[in-house]
N, C-alpha and C positions, 0 to 999 in steps of 0.2 A: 780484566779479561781482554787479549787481544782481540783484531778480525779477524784471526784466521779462526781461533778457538770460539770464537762464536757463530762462523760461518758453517763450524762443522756440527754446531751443536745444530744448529737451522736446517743441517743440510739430515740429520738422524731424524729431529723431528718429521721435518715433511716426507722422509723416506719411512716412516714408521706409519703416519696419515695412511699416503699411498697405499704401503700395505694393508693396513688395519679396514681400508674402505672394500679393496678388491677381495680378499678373505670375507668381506659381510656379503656381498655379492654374493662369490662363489660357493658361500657357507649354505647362504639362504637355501640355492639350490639343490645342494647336496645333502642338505640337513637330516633327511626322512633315513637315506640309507647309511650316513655314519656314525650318524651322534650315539655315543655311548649315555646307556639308562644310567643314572645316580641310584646307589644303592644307599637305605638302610644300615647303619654299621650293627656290628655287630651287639645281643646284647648281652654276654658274657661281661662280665665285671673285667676291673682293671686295674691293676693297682700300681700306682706308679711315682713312687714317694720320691726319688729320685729328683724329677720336677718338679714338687709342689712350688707352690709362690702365692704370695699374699697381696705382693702389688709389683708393680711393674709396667709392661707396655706389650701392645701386642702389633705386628709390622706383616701389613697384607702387603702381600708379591702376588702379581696380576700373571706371571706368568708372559705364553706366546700364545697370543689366539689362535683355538684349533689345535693346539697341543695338549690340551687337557693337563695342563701342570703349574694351575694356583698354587698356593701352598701362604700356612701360617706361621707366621717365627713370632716366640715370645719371649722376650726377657724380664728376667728377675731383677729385681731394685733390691735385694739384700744380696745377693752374691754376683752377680751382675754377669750369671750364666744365660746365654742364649739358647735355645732351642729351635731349633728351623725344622718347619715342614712337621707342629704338633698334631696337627688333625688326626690322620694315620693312626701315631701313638697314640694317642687316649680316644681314640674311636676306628676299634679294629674293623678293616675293611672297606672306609670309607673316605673318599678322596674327597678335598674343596673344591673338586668342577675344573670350568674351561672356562679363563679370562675375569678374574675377582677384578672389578673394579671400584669398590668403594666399599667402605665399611665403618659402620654406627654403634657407639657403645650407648646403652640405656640404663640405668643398673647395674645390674649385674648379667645384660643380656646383650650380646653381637648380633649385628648384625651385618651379611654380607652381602650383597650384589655379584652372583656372578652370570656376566650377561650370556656368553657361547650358549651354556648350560639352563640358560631362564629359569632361574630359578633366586630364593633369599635364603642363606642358608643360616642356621641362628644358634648360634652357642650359650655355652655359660661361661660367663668373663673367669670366674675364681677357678673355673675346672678343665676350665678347656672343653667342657662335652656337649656334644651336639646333642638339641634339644628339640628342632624340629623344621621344617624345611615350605617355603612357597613354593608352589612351580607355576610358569607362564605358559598358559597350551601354546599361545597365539605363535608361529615362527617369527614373528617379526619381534615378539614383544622381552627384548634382553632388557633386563635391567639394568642399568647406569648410575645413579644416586639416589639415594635413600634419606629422608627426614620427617624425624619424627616428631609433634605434637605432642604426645601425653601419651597414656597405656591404652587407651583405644584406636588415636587416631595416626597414622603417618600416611604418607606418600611415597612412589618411588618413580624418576622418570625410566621411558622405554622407550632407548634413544630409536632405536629402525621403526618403532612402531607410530613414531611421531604423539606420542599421547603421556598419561601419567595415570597410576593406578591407586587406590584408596586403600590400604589393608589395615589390618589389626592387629597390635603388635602386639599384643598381649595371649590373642587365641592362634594367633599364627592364621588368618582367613582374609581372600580377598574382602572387597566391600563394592559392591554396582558394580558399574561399568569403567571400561577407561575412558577418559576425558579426553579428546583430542587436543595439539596447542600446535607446537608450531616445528618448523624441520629440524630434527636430530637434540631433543630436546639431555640436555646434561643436568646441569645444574638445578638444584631442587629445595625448596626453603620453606616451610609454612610454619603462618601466626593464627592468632585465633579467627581473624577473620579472611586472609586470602594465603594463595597459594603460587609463590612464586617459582618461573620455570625460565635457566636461559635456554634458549632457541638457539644453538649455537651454529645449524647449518653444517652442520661434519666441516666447517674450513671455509673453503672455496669450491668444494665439491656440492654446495646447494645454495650459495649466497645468491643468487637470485633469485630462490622460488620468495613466495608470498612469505612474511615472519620470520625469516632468518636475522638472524641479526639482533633480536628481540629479546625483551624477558616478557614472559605472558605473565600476568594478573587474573587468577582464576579466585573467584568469591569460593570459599570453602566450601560453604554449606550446600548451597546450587550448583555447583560446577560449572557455572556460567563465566565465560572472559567477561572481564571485568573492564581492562585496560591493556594496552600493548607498549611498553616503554621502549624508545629504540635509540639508535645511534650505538649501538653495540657491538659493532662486527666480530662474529665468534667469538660469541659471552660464552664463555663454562660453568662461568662456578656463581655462585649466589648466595649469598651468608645474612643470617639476622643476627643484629647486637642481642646480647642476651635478655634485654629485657623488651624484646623484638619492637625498638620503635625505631631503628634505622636497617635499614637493605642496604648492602653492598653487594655490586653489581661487578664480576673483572671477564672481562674482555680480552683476548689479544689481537683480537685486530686479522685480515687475512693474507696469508703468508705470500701470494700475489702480489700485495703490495710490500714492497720489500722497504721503502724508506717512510712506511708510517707505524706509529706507537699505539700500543694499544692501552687502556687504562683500569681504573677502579672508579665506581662513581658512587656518589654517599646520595639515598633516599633517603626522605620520608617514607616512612613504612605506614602509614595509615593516607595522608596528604597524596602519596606519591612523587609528590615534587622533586627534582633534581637538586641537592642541597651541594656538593661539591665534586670535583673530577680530579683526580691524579694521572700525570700519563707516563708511562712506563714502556719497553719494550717485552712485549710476554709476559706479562704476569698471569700469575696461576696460583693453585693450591694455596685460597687464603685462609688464615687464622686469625683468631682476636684472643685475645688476653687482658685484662684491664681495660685500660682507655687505647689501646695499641690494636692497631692492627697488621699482620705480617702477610709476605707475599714468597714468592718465590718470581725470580724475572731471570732476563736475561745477563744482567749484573751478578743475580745470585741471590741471598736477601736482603731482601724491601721492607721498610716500615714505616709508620706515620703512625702517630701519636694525635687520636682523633679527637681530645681534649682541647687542645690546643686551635684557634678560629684561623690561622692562614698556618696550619698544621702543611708540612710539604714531606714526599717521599724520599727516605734516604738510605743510602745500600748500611746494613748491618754488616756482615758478613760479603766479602765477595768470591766470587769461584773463580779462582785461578788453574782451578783443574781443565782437563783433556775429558770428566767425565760430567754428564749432564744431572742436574739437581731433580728430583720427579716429588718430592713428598715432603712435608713439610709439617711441621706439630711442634707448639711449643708447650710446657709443660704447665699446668695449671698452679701449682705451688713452689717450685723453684725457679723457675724461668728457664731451662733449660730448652737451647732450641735444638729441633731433632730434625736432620734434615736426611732423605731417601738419595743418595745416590748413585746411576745406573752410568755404563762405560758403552754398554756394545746392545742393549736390549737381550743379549743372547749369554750372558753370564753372568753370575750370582752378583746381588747388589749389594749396597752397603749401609748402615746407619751411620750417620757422621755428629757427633753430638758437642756445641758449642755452648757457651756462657757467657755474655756481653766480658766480663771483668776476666774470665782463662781463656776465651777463644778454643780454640779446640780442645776440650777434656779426653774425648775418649770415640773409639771408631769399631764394629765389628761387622761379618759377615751377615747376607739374609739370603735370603731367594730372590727367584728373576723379578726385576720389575718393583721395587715397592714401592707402593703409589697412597698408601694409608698407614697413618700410626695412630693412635690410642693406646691413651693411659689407663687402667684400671687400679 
Protein backbone atom coordinates (compact mmCIF):
# COMPACT_ATOMS: atom_id res chain seq x y z
CA UNK A 1 0.00 0.00 0.00
CA UNK A 2 1.48 3.45 -1.03
CA UNK A 3 1.38 6.90 1.10
CA UNK A 4 -0.95 8.33 -0.53
CA UNK A 5 -3.45 5.19 -0.31
CA UNK A 6 -2.87 5.23 3.27
CA UNK A 7 -3.06 8.84 3.88
CA UNK A 8 -6.47 8.65 2.60
CA UNK A 9 -7.43 5.78 4.36
CA UNK A 10 -6.12 7.97 7.87
CA UNK A 11 -7.63 10.76 6.51
CA UNK A 12 -11.66 8.52 6.27
CA UNK A 13 -10.92 7.21 9.33
CA UNK A 14 -10.37 10.38 11.46
CA UNK A 15 -13.11 12.01 9.35
CA UNK A 16 -15.50 9.19 10.35
CA UNK A 17 -14.19 9.74 14.46
CA UNK A 18 -15.03 13.48 13.93
CA UNK A 19 -18.24 12.61 12.76
CA UNK A 20 -19.26 9.70 14.86
CA UNK A 21 -18.12 11.96 18.11
CA UNK A 22 -20.20 15.16 17.14
CA UNK A 23 -23.48 12.92 16.08
CA UNK A 24 -22.97 11.50 20.01
CA UNK A 25 -23.08 15.01 21.02
CA UNK A 26 -25.80 16.22 19.10
CA UNK A 27 -27.63 12.87 19.26
CA UNK A 28 -27.41 13.03 23.09
CA UNK A 29 -29.37 16.20 22.86
CA UNK A 30 -31.89 15.52 20.57
CA UNK A 31 -32.60 12.16 21.59
CA UNK A 32 -36.01 12.60 23.49
CA UNK A 33 -37.73 14.28 20.48
CA UNK A 34 -36.43 11.96 17.38
CA UNK A 35 -35.54 8.75 18.21
CA UNK A 36 -37.71 6.35 16.66
CA UNK A 37 -39.51 3.49 19.21
CA UNK A 38 -38.24 -0.24 17.98
CA UNK A 39 -41.14 -2.20 17.28
CA UNK A 40 -42.18 -5.85 18.00
CA UNK A 41 -42.35 -7.65 14.41
CA UNK A 42 -44.86 -9.01 13.47
CA UNK A 43 -46.30 -12.32 14.80
CA UNK A 44 -48.00 -13.67 11.77
CA UNK A 45 -45.89 -16.78 10.48
CA UNK A 46 -43.63 -16.69 7.57
CA UNK A 47 -42.62 -18.85 5.29
CA UNK A 48 -39.76 -18.34 3.38
CA UNK A 49 -38.02 -21.64 1.96
CA UNK A 50 -36.41 -19.64 -0.59
CA UNK A 51 -33.53 -18.73 2.01
CA UNK A 52 -33.47 -21.47 4.23
CA UNK A 53 -29.68 -22.45 5.06
CA UNK A 54 -28.04 -24.84 7.42
CA UNK A 55 -24.67 -23.14 7.74
CA UNK A 56 -23.14 -20.36 6.40
CA UNK A 57 -22.06 -16.88 7.87
CA UNK A 58 -23.98 -13.91 8.93
CA UNK A 59 -22.20 -9.96 8.03
CA UNK A 60 -23.56 -7.01 10.39
CA UNK A 61 -23.46 -3.51 8.50
CA UNK A 62 -23.34 -0.89 11.11
CA UNK A 63 -25.03 1.31 8.76
CA UNK A 64 -24.75 5.61 9.21
CA UNK A 65 -25.40 6.67 12.84
CA UNK A 66 -28.64 8.44 13.02
CA UNK A 67 -29.84 7.04 10.02
CA UNK A 68 -31.57 4.11 11.38
CA UNK A 69 -30.20 1.59 8.62
CA UNK A 70 -28.32 -1.37 10.24
CA UNK A 71 -29.14 -4.16 8.47
CA UNK A 72 -28.14 -8.17 8.33
CA UNK A 73 -26.68 -10.04 5.23
CA UNK A 74 -26.35 -13.73 5.49
CA UNK A 75 -24.82 -16.11 3.24
CA UNK A 76 -25.36 -19.63 2.36
CA UNK A 77 -22.14 -22.23 2.40
CA UNK A 78 -24.17 -24.69 0.06
CA UNK A 79 -25.22 -22.31 -2.71
CA UNK A 80 -23.31 -19.57 -1.81
CA UNK A 81 -26.46 -17.06 -2.18
CA UNK A 82 -26.31 -13.86 -0.24
CA UNK A 83 -29.26 -12.32 1.31
CA UNK A 84 -28.80 -8.58 2.48
CA UNK A 85 -30.78 -6.75 4.85
CA UNK A 86 -32.75 -10.43 6.23
CA UNK A 87 -34.14 -9.02 9.30
CA UNK A 88 -37.25 -7.30 7.50
CA UNK A 89 -37.75 -10.59 5.59
CA UNK A 90 -38.20 -13.22 8.30
CA UNK A 91 -39.49 -10.63 10.90
CA UNK A 92 -42.35 -8.58 9.13
CA UNK A 93 -42.17 -5.07 10.34
CA UNK A 94 -39.15 -4.89 12.22
CA UNK A 95 -36.01 -3.11 11.52
CA UNK A 96 -32.09 -3.90 13.17
CA UNK A 97 -32.03 -0.31 14.76
CA UNK A 98 -29.59 2.76 14.52
CA UNK A 99 -25.82 1.97 14.34
CA UNK A 100 -25.22 -2.22 14.86
CA UNK A 101 -21.88 -2.36 16.13
CA UNK A 102 -21.00 -5.62 17.25
CA UNK A 103 -22.30 -8.87 17.09
CA UNK A 104 -21.93 -12.48 19.18
CA UNK A 105 -22.94 -15.85 18.07
CA UNK A 106 -23.81 -18.40 21.26
CA UNK A 107 -25.34 -21.40 19.94
CA UNK A 108 -27.64 -21.04 18.18
CA UNK A 109 -28.30 -17.54 19.49
CA UNK A 110 -27.12 -13.69 18.05
CA UNK A 111 -26.52 -11.40 19.44
CA UNK A 112 -26.36 -7.63 18.49
CA UNK A 113 -25.22 -4.41 19.98
CA UNK A 114 -26.92 -1.71 18.55
CA UNK A 115 -25.84 1.43 20.26
CA UNK A 116 -28.14 4.88 18.54
CA UNK A 117 -31.06 2.50 19.43
CA UNK A 118 -29.59 1.13 23.15
CA UNK A 119 -30.75 -1.57 22.82
CA UNK A 120 -29.20 -6.02 22.24
CA UNK A 121 -31.29 -7.29 19.77
CA UNK A 122 -31.13 -11.27 19.70
CA UNK A 123 -31.93 -13.68 16.98
CA UNK A 124 -31.96 -17.21 16.13
CA UNK A 125 -28.68 -18.18 14.08
CA UNK A 126 -30.57 -21.25 12.06
CA UNK A 127 -33.82 -18.95 11.28
CA UNK A 128 -32.90 -15.70 11.30
CA UNK A 129 -36.01 -14.77 13.75
CA UNK A 130 -35.98 -12.49 16.25
CA UNK A 131 -36.41 -13.80 19.59
CA UNK A 132 -36.19 -11.11 21.99
CA UNK A 133 -34.71 -7.77 22.53
CA UNK A 134 -32.59 -5.59 25.89
CA UNK A 135 -33.17 -2.08 26.00
CA UNK A 136 -30.84 0.54 27.84
CA UNK A 137 -33.19 3.34 29.52
CA UNK A 138 -29.96 5.30 30.57
CA UNK A 139 -29.34 7.99 27.26
CA UNK A 140 -26.01 7.61 27.50
CA UNK A 141 -25.81 4.02 28.03
CA UNK A 142 -25.43 2.63 23.82
CA UNK A 143 -24.01 -0.56 23.72
CA UNK A 144 -20.61 -1.30 22.02
CA UNK A 145 -19.30 -4.89 22.59
CA UNK A 146 -20.76 -7.76 23.97
CA UNK A 147 -19.13 -10.98 25.70
CA UNK A 148 -20.32 -13.75 26.88
CA UNK A 149 -19.42 -16.11 29.83
CA UNK A 150 -21.71 -19.15 29.71
CA UNK A 151 -25.81 -19.08 29.43
CA UNK A 152 -26.22 -16.97 32.39
CA UNK A 153 -23.55 -14.75 32.42
CA UNK A 154 -22.16 -11.92 29.74
CA UNK A 155 -21.29 -8.28 29.80
CA UNK A 156 -21.64 -5.58 27.38
CA UNK A 157 -19.50 -2.20 27.46
CA UNK A 158 -21.55 1.43 27.25
CA UNK A 159 -19.19 3.33 25.40
CA UNK A 160 -20.89 7.27 26.26
CA UNK A 161 -21.90 5.86 29.58
CA UNK A 162 -18.39 5.06 30.59
CA UNK A 163 -19.33 1.88 32.42
CA UNK A 164 -20.23 -1.98 31.57
CA UNK A 165 -23.45 -3.91 32.21
CA UNK A 166 -24.17 -7.54 33.59
CA UNK A 167 -27.00 -9.28 31.68
CA UNK A 168 -28.46 -12.77 31.07
CA UNK A 169 -28.14 -14.34 28.17
CA UNK A 170 -30.18 -16.85 28.47
CA UNK A 171 -33.58 -14.88 29.87
CA UNK A 172 -32.62 -11.84 27.92
CA UNK A 173 -32.56 -9.52 31.71
CA UNK A 174 -30.28 -7.07 32.99
CA UNK A 175 -28.31 -7.99 36.13
CA UNK A 176 -27.54 -4.99 39.20
CA UNK A 177 -26.12 -2.17 38.37
CA UNK A 178 -23.71 -0.86 35.73
CA UNK A 179 -20.04 -0.84 36.87
CA UNK A 180 -18.39 2.15 36.18
CA UNK A 181 -14.51 1.95 34.33
CA UNK A 182 -12.85 4.17 32.39
CA UNK A 183 -13.49 6.89 29.28
CA UNK A 184 -15.34 5.39 26.12
CA UNK A 185 -15.04 1.93 27.09
CA UNK A 186 -15.10 -0.54 23.62
CA UNK A 187 -13.60 -3.56 23.95
CA UNK A 188 -14.93 -6.32 26.23
CA UNK A 189 -13.69 -9.88 27.32
CA UNK A 190 -14.62 -12.00 30.55
CA UNK A 191 -13.02 -15.14 32.33
CA UNK A 192 -14.17 -16.79 35.18
CA UNK A 193 -12.66 -14.69 37.42
CA UNK A 194 -12.22 -10.89 35.83
CA UNK A 195 -13.54 -8.72 33.40
CA UNK A 196 -11.61 -7.07 30.94
CA UNK A 197 -12.63 -3.43 29.41
CA UNK A 198 -10.43 -1.36 26.94
CA UNK A 199 -10.81 2.22 27.88
CA UNK A 200 -10.25 3.42 24.66
CA UNK A 201 -10.94 7.24 25.15
CA UNK A 202 -13.02 7.84 21.88
CA UNK A 203 -9.24 8.61 20.17
CA UNK A 204 -7.91 11.88 21.10
CA UNK A 205 -11.10 13.33 21.89
CA UNK A 206 -10.50 12.06 25.83
CA UNK A 207 -6.94 10.81 26.07
CA UNK A 208 -6.35 12.94 28.82
CA UNK A 209 -9.10 12.41 31.20
CA UNK A 210 -8.09 9.93 34.11
CA UNK A 211 -7.98 5.82 32.44
CA UNK A 212 -7.93 6.47 28.95
CA UNK A 213 -5.70 4.66 27.52
CA UNK A 214 -6.28 1.47 29.89
CA UNK A 215 -7.74 -1.79 29.89
CA UNK A 216 -9.66 -2.11 33.37
CA UNK A 217 -9.47 -5.38 35.45
CA UNK A 218 -12.95 -5.63 37.04
CA UNK A 219 -13.04 -8.98 39.57
CA UNK A 220 -16.45 -10.47 38.30
CA UNK A 221 -17.96 -11.41 41.06
CA UNK A 222 -17.61 -7.92 43.07
CA UNK A 223 -17.52 -5.55 40.45
CA UNK A 224 -14.66 -4.14 42.09
CA UNK A 225 -11.40 -2.76 39.69
CA UNK A 226 -9.09 -4.96 40.30
CA UNK A 227 -6.13 -3.53 38.30
CA UNK A 228 -5.56 -0.88 35.49
CA UNK A 229 -3.18 -2.15 32.76
CA UNK A 230 -1.84 0.78 30.71
CA UNK A 231 0.40 2.08 27.97
CA UNK A 232 -2.49 1.43 25.58
CA UNK A 233 -3.40 4.44 23.79
CA UNK A 234 -6.82 3.89 22.16
CA UNK A 235 -7.00 0.14 23.16
CA UNK A 236 -10.36 -1.16 21.28
CA UNK A 237 -10.52 -4.47 21.26
CA UNK A 238 -9.72 -7.12 23.95
CA UNK A 239 -9.65 -10.89 23.19
CA UNK A 240 -9.22 -14.12 25.45
CA UNK A 241 -7.27 -17.25 24.10
CA UNK A 242 -9.86 -19.87 24.11
CA UNK A 243 -8.95 -21.56 26.98
CA UNK A 244 -8.86 -17.91 28.49
CA UNK A 245 -5.33 -17.98 30.06
CA UNK A 246 -3.93 -15.19 27.74
CA UNK A 247 -5.47 -11.44 27.04
CA UNK A 248 -4.80 -9.84 24.06
CA UNK A 249 -4.77 -6.35 24.38
CA UNK A 250 -4.72 -4.07 20.37
CA UNK A 251 -4.36 -0.59 20.61
CA UNK A 252 -3.75 1.82 17.83
CA UNK A 253 -2.26 4.37 19.22
CA UNK A 254 -3.80 8.24 18.81
CA UNK A 255 -4.08 9.54 15.49
CA UNK A 256 -2.37 12.95 16.83
CA UNK A 257 0.51 11.27 16.79
CA UNK A 258 1.01 10.64 13.31
CA UNK A 259 4.61 8.91 13.36
CA UNK A 260 3.93 6.39 16.33
CA UNK A 261 2.55 2.47 15.97
CA UNK A 262 0.16 1.21 17.82
CA UNK A 263 0.43 -2.55 18.91
CA UNK A 264 -1.08 -5.92 20.26
CA UNK A 265 0.23 -6.95 23.76
CA UNK A 266 0.11 -10.87 24.96
CA UNK A 267 -1.05 -11.10 29.09
CA UNK A 268 -1.31 -13.29 31.38
CA UNK A 269 -4.81 -13.66 32.09
CA UNK A 270 -4.74 -14.61 35.70
CA UNK A 271 -0.85 -13.13 36.64
CA UNK A 272 -1.62 -10.13 34.62
CA UNK A 273 1.84 -9.72 33.70
CA UNK A 274 2.90 -8.32 30.32
CA UNK A 275 4.13 -11.44 28.41
CA UNK A 276 4.82 -9.91 24.87
CA UNK A 277 4.09 -6.72 22.36
CA UNK A 278 3.85 -6.65 18.73
CA UNK A 279 3.85 -2.98 17.05
CA UNK A 280 1.95 -2.33 14.08
CA UNK A 281 0.28 0.72 12.51
CA UNK A 282 -3.57 0.39 13.35
CA UNK A 283 -4.44 -2.75 14.12
CA UNK A 284 -7.85 -3.69 14.97
CA UNK A 285 -10.58 -6.38 14.62
CA UNK A 286 -8.60 -9.17 16.05
CA UNK A 287 -9.19 -12.98 15.68
CA UNK A 288 -7.47 -16.12 16.72
CA UNK A 289 -7.61 -19.43 15.28
CA UNK A 290 -5.39 -22.26 16.50
CA UNK A 291 -2.18 -20.97 17.78
CA UNK A 292 -2.61 -17.70 15.15
CA UNK A 293 -3.57 -14.86 15.83
CA UNK A 294 -5.02 -12.28 13.08
CA UNK A 295 -5.28 -8.55 12.84
CA UNK A 296 -6.44 -6.16 10.37
CA UNK A 297 -3.77 -2.87 10.26
CA UNK A 298 -2.67 -0.61 8.07
CA UNK A 299 -0.89 -3.11 5.80
CA UNK A 300 -4.02 -5.04 5.54
CA UNK A 301 -3.59 -8.57 7.22
CA UNK A 302 -1.54 -9.16 10.23
CA UNK A 303 -0.66 -12.42 11.88
CA UNK A 304 1.57 -14.04 14.39
CA UNK A 305 1.75 -17.44 15.19
CA UNK A 306 1.66 -17.33 18.95
CA UNK A 307 3.17 -20.79 19.37
CA UNK A 308 6.18 -19.90 18.32
CA UNK A 309 8.60 -17.85 21.57
CA UNK A 310 10.19 -14.69 19.28
CA UNK A 311 6.87 -15.29 17.27
CA UNK A 312 6.86 -11.61 15.05
CA UNK A 313 3.92 -10.03 13.04
CA UNK A 314 3.71 -10.52 9.43
CA UNK A 315 1.38 -9.02 6.58
CA UNK A 316 -0.76 -12.21 5.27
CA UNK A 317 -2.77 -10.46 2.80
CA UNK A 318 -1.93 -6.90 1.85
CA UNK A 319 -4.45 -4.07 0.64
CA UNK A 320 -3.59 -2.56 -2.42
CA UNK A 321 -6.93 -1.26 -2.67
CA UNK A 322 -8.47 2.64 -2.70
CA UNK A 323 -10.90 0.91 -0.28
CA UNK A 324 -10.48 0.48 3.68
CA UNK A 325 -10.60 -3.16 5.38
CA UNK A 326 -13.37 -2.62 8.63
CA UNK A 327 -13.92 -6.58 9.47
CA UNK A 328 -12.31 -9.40 9.68
CA UNK A 329 -13.28 -13.32 10.56
CA UNK A 330 -11.40 -16.24 9.73
CA UNK A 331 -13.27 -19.24 9.55
CA UNK A 332 -13.10 -21.88 12.31
CA UNK A 333 -12.64 -25.08 9.89
CA UNK A 334 -11.32 -24.11 6.76
CA UNK A 335 -9.28 -21.37 7.33
CA UNK A 336 -10.85 -19.19 5.12
CA UNK A 337 -10.21 -15.56 5.77
CA UNK A 338 -13.20 -13.08 5.41
CA UNK A 339 -12.39 -9.78 5.37
CA UNK A 340 -15.28 -6.51 5.48
CA UNK A 341 -14.45 -4.01 3.10
CA UNK A 342 -15.97 -0.44 2.96
CA UNK A 343 -14.87 2.50 -0.05
CA UNK A 344 -16.90 5.71 0.98
CA UNK A 345 -18.63 4.65 4.45
CA UNK A 346 -21.69 5.89 2.34
CA UNK A 347 -22.09 2.75 -0.04
CA UNK A 348 -22.82 -0.74 0.06
CA UNK A 349 -19.76 -2.97 1.40
CA UNK A 350 -18.23 -5.87 0.41
CA UNK A 351 -17.00 -9.40 1.75
CA UNK A 352 -13.68 -10.26 0.15
CA UNK A 353 -12.90 -13.88 0.93
CA UNK A 354 -9.08 -15.24 0.73
CA UNK A 355 -7.14 -18.57 1.46
CA UNK A 356 -3.41 -18.44 2.37
CA UNK A 357 -2.80 -21.25 -0.82
CA UNK A 358 -5.85 -19.30 -3.68
CA UNK A 359 -5.42 -15.72 -2.39
CA UNK A 360 -8.67 -14.37 -3.39
CA UNK A 361 -11.51 -17.09 -4.06
CA UNK A 362 -14.31 -15.20 -4.06
CA UNK A 363 -16.04 -11.49 -3.41
CA UNK A 364 -19.89 -10.32 -2.95
CA UNK A 365 -21.94 -7.39 -2.05
CA UNK A 366 -23.46 -6.43 1.77
CA UNK A 367 -24.71 -3.36 3.33
CA UNK A 368 -23.13 -0.09 4.75
CA UNK A 369 -20.40 -0.57 7.04
CA UNK A 370 -19.61 -4.34 7.83
CA UNK A 371 -17.87 -4.38 10.83
CA UNK A 372 -18.80 -8.25 12.03
CA UNK A 373 -18.97 -11.60 10.65
CA UNK A 374 -19.86 -14.97 12.20
CA UNK A 375 -19.99 -18.24 11.09
CA UNK A 376 -23.04 -20.40 12.10
Amino acid sequence: MDTQQRSRQDSIRLSRHVLMYACIVLGCIMLTCCEKPLTAPSTNPVTTPSIASISGAYILCEGLQRNDNATLSRYDAASAAVVNDIVPILNPNLRLGDTANNMVLRGDTLYIAVSTSRTIEIFRASTGVWIGRIRFEGKLQEPRQISILNDSTAFVSLLNDDSIHEFNPKNFTLKGAPILVGPSPEGIAVSDRYVFVANSGFGDYRAKEAKAGTVSVIERLSGREFALLGNVPNVCNVILSANKTRLYAVYRHLYSAKDSLGGIVEYDAMSLKELRRWRTKEPFAPCLRNDSLFCLSAKGVELVRLSQPNAQLQTLFTNNSKKVWYALAVHPSNGEVWVGSVESYQASGEIVVFHVQNKNLRSFEVGLNPNTIVFY
